[in-house]
N, C-alpha and C positions, 0 to 999 in steps of 0.2 A: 828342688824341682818338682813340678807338678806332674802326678802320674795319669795317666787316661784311665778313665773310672770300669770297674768292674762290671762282671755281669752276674744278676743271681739266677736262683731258677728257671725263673720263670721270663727271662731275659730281658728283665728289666738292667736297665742300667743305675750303679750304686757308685759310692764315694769307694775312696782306697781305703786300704787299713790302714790307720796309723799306729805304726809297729810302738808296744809298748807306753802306750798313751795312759797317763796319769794325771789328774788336775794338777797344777801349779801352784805355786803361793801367792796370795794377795798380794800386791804391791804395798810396800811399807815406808814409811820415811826413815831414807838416811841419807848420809852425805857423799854425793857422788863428786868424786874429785875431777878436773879438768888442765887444762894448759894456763888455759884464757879465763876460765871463771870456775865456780862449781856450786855446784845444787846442793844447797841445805832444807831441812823441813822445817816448813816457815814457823817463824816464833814471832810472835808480835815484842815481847820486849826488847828483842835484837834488831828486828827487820822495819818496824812502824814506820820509822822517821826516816829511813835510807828509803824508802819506798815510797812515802805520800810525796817527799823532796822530789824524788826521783820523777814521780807522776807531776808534780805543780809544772814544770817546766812542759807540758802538752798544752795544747789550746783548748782540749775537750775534742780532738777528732781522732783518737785512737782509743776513744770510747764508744764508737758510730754502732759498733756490731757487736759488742758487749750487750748484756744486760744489766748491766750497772755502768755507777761513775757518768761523769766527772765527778767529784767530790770537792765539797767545800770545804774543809775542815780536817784535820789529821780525825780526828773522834769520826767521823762518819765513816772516813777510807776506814778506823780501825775498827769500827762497828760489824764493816761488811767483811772482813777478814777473819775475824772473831769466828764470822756464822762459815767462813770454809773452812779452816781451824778445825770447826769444831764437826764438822761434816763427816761422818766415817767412812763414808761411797767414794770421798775423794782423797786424796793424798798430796798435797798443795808443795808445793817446791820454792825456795828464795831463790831465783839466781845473784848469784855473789861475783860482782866485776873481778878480777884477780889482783889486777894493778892497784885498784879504790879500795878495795876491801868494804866496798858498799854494796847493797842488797839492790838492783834497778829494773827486779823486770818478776813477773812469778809464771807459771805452770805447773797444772796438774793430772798426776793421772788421776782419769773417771772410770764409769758405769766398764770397771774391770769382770770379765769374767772368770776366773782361775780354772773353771772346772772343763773350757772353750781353749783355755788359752788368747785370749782375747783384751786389751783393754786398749782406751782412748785417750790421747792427751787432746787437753782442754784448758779452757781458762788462762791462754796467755796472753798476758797484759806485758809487753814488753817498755819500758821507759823508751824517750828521746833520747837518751845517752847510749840505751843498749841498742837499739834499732841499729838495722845494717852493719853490724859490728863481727867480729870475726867470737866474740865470746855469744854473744846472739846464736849463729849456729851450731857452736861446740854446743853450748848448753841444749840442742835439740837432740844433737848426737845422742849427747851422755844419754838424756832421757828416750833415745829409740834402742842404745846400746846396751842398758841397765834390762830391757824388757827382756832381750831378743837374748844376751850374753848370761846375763845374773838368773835370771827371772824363767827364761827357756818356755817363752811363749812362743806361739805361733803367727798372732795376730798385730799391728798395730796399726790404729785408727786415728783420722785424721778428721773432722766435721766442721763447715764454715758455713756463715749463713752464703749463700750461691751470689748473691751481690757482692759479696767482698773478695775483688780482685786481688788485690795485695797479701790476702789469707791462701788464697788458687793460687797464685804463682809459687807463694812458698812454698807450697805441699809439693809444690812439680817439683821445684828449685832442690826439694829434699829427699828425693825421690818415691816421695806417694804416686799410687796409682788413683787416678777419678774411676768412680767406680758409678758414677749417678746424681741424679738431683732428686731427693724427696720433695714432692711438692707438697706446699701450706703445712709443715711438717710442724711448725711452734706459733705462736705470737710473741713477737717480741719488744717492747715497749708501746703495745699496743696497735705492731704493726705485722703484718704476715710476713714469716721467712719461710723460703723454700732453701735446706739444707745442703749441701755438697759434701758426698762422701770419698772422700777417699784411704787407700790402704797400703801397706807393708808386711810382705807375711815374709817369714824367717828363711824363708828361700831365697828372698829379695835381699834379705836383710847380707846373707853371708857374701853379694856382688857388692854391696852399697857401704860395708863397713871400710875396703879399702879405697873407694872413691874422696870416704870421709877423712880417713887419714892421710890420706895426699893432699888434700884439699887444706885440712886446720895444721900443716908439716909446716914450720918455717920456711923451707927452702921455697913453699908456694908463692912469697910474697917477697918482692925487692924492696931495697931502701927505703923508699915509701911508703912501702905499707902495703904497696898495690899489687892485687894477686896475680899469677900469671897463668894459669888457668882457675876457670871459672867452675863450680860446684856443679852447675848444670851443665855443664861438658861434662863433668867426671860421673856423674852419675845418669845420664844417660848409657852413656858409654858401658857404663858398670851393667845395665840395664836391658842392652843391647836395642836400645831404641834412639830417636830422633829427642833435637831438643821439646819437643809440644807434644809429649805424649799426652 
């Protein structure tokens, strides 16, 4: 919970204390386990061919708000993985379908602060297989759960270009808060994006964890498959807000 900020001297108003605050540790790769999938740090000789496969079966339109891709070629997709790979600022994740034992989708954490407590997932390219999928949002979990539980940060960050709808509902659906639009904040394939931020900080985090495990609980889902409450019930609710926050 968020406390009402202090006064100093001279009555200005200041932030609280944050009792016993010490930087964090980097974000590292390793392998977060799941129900439905789990996150490995990506290896191109494992993950290459589960991933460009995974990627052929798009048209080219869940590359719209990328900066890369589509991709011709396993060598090109493996070219541009190479260069995140090899990125130190990032930390790139396979996700790993449970059932397929194939790699269909990646995410990573970025521009992490340890010293803030702070860092951003980014870079997720999720396949047509993984889309809408019940392993789809464990594997966001994992990766909000890993920060907030492992890691005992305070911050975590969500950024889409402000056009992309389907990125905005997620963050809601996930329970990010919008926080703003940076305008002309990048260019992006040589076109202006204005940014959408949104956030998660560890006070959210400790309503939103059991939304999430009633949500990915088998009992959520009947015979079908089909769930019987919905995420964005549960974590409003967790939230104590409306579904449109």
């Amino acid at each position: 919970m968020e406390l009402e900020p202090a006064t100093n001297e001279w009555g200005q108003p200041i932030g609280w204390v944050v009792e016993g605050w010490e930087p964090r540790p980097a974000p590292v790769g390793v392998t977060i386990p799941g129900r439905y999938c789990r996150l490995e740090p990506l290896d191109l000789a494992r993950h290459a061919d589960d991933l460009y496969t995974a990627y052929a079966a798009d048209n080219g339109r869940m590359w719209t708000y990328l900066p890369y891709g589509p991709f011709g070629s396993r060598e090109d997709y493996e070219d541009r993985m190479r260069v995140f790979a090899s990125d130190t600022s990032m930390v790139v994740f396979a996700v790993v379908d449970a059932p397929s034992e194939r790699a269909s989708g990646v995410a990573a954490y970025q521009r992490a602060a340890p010293e803030h407590g702070s860092v951003e997932v980014g870079h997720v390219a999720l396949s047509p297989r993984l889309q809408r999928t019940v392993a789809a949002t464990e594997a966001m979990a994992l990766m909000m759960g890993h920060v907030f539980n492992v890691l005992r940060y305070r911050r975590y960050e969500w950024k889409c270009d402000a056009l992309n709808l389907p990125s905005r509902e997620a963050a809601k659906r996930l329970g990010f808060t919008y926080e703003g639009t940076f305008r002309q904040a990048v260019v992006v394939r040589g076109r202006n994006r204005d940014t959408a931020w949104f956030s998660v900080t560890d006070g959210e985090w400790r309503r939103l964890e059991p939304a999430f495990a009633a949500w990915l609980s088998p009992a959520n889902f009947d015979a079908l498959g089909q769930q019987r409450r919905s995420l964005s019930e549960l974590t409003a609710v967790a939230l104590g807000s409306g579904p449109n926050r």
